[in-house]
MIDOSE-1310 file (N, C-alpha, C; in nm, 2 decimals, decimal comma, always signed):
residues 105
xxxx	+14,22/-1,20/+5,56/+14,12/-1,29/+5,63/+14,05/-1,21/+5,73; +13,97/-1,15/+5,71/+13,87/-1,05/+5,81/+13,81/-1,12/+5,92; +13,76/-1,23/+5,87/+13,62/-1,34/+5,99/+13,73/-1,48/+5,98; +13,72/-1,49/+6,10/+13,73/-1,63/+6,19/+13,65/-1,71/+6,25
xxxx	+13,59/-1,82/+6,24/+13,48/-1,83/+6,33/+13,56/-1,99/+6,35; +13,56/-2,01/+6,53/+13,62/-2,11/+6,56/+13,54/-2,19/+6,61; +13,47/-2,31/+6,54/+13,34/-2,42/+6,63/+13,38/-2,53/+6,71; +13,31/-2,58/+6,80/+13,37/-2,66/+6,87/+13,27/-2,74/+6,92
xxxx	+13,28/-2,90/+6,87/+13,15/-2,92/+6,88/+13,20/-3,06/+6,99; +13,15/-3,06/+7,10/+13,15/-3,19/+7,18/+13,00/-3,26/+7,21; +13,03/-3,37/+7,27/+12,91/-3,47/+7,27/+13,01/-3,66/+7,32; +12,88/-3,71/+7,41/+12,92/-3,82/+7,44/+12,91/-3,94/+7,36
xxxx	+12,85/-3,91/+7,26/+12,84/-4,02/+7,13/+12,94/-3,99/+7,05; +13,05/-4,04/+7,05/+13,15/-4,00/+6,98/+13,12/-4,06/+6,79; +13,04/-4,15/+6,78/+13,04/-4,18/+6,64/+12,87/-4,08/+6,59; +12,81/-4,01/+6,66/+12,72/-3,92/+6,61/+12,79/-3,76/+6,59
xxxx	+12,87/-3,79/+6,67/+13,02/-3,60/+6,63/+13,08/-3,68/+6,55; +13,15/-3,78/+6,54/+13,20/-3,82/+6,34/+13,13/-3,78/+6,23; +13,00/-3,82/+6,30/+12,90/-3,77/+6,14/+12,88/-3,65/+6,12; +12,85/-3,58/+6,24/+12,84/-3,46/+6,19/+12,94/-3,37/+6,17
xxxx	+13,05/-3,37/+6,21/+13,20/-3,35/+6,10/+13,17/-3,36/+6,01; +13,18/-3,50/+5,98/+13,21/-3,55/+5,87/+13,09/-3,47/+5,77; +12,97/-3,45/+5,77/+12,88/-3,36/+5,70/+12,91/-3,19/+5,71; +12,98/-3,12/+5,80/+13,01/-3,01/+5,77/+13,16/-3,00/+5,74
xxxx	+13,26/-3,12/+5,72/+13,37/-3,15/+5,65/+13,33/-3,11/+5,46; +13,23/-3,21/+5,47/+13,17/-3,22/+5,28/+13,12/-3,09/+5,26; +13,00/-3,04/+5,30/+12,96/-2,88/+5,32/+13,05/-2,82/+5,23; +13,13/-2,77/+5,37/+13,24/-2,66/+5,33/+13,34/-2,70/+5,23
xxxx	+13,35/-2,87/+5,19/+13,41/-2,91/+5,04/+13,34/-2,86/+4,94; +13,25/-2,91/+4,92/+13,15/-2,84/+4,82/+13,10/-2,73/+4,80; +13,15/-2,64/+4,87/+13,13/-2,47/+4,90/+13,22/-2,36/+4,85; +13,34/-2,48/+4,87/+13,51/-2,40/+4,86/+13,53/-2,32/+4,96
xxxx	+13,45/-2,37/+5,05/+13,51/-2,29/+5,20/+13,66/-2,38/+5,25; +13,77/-2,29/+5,26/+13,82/-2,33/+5,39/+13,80/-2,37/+5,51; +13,86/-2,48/+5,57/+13,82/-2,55/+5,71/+13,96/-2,60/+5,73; +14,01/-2,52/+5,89/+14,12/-2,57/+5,90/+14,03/-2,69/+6,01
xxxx	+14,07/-2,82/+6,05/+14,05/-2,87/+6,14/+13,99/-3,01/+6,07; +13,91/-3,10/+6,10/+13,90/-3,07/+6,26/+13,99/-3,15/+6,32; +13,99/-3,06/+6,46/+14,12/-3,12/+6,54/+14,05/-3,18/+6,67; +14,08/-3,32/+6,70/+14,06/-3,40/+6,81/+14,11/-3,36/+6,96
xxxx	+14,03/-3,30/+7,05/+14,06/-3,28/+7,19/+14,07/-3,38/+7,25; +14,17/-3,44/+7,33/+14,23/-3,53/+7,45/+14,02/-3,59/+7,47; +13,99/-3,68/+7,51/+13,83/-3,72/+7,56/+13,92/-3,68/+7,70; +13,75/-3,60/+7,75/+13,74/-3,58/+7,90/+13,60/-3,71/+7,95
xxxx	+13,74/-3,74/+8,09/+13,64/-3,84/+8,19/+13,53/-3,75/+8,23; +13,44/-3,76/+8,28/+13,37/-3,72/+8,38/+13,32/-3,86/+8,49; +13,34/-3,79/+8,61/+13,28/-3,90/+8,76/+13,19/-3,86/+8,83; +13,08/-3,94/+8,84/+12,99/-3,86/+8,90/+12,93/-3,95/+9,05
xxxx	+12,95/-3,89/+9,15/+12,89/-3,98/+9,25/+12,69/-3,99/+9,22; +12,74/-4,12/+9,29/+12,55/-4,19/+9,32/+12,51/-4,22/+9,48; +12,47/-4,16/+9,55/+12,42/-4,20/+9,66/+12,31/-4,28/+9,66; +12,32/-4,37/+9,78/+12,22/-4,48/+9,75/+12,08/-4,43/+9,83
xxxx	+12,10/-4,29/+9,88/+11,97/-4,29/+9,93/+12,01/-4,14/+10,03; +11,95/-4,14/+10,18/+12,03/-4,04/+10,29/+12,15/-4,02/+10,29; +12,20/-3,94/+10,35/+12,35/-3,95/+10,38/+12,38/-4,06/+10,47; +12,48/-4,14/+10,49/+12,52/-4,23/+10,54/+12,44/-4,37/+10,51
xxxx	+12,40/-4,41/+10,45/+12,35/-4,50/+10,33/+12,46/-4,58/+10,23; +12,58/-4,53/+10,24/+12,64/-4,54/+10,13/+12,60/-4,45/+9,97; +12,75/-4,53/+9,89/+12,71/-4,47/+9,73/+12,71/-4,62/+9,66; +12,67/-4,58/+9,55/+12,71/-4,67/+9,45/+12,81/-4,64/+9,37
xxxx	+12,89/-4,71/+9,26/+12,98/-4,68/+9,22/+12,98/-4,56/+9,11; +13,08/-4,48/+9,11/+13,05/-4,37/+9,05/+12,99/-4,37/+8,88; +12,93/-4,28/+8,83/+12,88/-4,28/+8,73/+12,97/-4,28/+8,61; +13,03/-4,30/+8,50/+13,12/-4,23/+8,44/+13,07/-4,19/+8,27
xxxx	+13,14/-4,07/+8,22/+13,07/-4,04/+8,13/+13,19/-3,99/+8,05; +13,23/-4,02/+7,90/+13,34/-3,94/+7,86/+13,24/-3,88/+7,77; +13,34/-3,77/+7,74/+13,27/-3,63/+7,65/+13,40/-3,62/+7,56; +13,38/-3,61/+7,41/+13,47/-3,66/+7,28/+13,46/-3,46/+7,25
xxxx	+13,55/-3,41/+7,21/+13,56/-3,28/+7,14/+13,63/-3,29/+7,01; +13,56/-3,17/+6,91/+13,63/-3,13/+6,78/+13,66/-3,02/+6,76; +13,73/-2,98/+6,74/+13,71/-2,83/+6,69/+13,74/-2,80/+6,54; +13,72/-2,69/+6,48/+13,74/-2,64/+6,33/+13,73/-2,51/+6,34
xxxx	+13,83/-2,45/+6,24/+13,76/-2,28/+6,22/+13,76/-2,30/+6,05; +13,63/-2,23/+6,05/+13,58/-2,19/+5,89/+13,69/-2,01/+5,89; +13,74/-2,02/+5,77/+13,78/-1,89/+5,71/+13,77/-1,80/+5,66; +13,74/-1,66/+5,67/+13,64/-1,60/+5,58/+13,59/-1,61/+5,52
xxxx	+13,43/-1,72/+5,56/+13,34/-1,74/+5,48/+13,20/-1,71/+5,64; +13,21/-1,61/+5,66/+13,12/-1,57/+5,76/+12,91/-1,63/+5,73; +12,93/-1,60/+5,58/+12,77/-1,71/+5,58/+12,80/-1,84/+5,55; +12,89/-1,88/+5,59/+12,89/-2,06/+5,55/+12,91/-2,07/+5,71
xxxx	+12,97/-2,00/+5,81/+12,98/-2,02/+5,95/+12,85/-1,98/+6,02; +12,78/-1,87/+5,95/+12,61/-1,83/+6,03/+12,54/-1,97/+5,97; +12,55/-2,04/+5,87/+12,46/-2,15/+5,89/+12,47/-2,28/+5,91; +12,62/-2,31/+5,96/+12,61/-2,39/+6,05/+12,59/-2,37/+6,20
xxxx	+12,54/-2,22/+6,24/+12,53/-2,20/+6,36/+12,39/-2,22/+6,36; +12,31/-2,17/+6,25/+12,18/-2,20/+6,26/+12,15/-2,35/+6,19; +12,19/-2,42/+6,19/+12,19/-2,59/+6,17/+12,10/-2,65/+6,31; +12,05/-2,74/+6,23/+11,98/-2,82/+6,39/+12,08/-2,95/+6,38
xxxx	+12,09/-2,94/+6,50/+12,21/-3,03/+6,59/+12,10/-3,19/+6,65; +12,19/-3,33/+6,61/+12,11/-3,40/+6,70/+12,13/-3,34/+6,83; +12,06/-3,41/+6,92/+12,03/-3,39/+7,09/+12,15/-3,42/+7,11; +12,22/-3,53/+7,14/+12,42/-3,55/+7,22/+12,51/-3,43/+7,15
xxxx	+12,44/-3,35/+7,04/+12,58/-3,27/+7,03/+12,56/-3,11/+7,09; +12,66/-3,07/+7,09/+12,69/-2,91/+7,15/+12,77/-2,85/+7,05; +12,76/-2,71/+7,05/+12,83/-2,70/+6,94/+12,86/-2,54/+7,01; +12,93/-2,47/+7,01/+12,97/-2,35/+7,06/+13,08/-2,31/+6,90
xxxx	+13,05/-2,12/+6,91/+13,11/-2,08/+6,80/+13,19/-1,96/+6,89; +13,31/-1,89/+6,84/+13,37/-1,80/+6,90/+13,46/-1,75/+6,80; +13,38/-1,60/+6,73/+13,39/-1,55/+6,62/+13,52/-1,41/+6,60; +13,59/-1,40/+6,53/+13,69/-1,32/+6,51/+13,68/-1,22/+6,40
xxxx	+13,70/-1,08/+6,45/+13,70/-1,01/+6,30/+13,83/-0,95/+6,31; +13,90/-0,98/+6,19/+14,03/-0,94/+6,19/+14,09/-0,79/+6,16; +13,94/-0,77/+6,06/+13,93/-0,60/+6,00/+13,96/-0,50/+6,10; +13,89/-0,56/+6,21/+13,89/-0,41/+6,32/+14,01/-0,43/+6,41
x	+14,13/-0,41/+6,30/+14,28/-0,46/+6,42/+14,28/-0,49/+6,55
């Protein structure tokens, strides 16, 4: 196994990252790529303060936003992993890659 490429795709629409899994799930079915994953990360909260104006004004209640993560690594299939990097992504997703070559011990 030379190439590893590990993706990791988060977003706050958690049922628009289902689909798009779920479409580079079928992909790589239909490819005979290996895909270990995907694996569900814990959802992170995020809190965001709102001030209602100057300082000493008060806030409003905090903002909250959760962010859903997936991850997957494609298996030595290094052009089945360059073109899901070059894929266009809706706008709520992120997608980060972090590539392995195993050849160069």
């Amino acid at each position: 196994m030379p190439f590893s490429t590990e993706l990791t795709l988060s977003s706050g629409d958690v049922d628009r990252l289902e689909a798009v899994v779920e479409d580079i799930k079928h992909d790589a079915q239909r490819k005979g790529v290996e895909l270990n994953g995907p694996h569900a990360e814990p959802a992170t909260q995020l809190h965001v303060p709102q001030f209602k104006g100057t300082p000493g004004q008060g806030r409003f209640d905090a903002w909250q936003y959760t962010i859903y993560t997936r991850r997957m690594e494609v298996l030595d299939h290094p052009d089945f992993a360059r073109t899901l990097l070059e894929r266009e992504y809706p706008d709520p997703i992120r997608v980060e890659a972090d590539v392995t070559d195993f050849s160069h011990g």
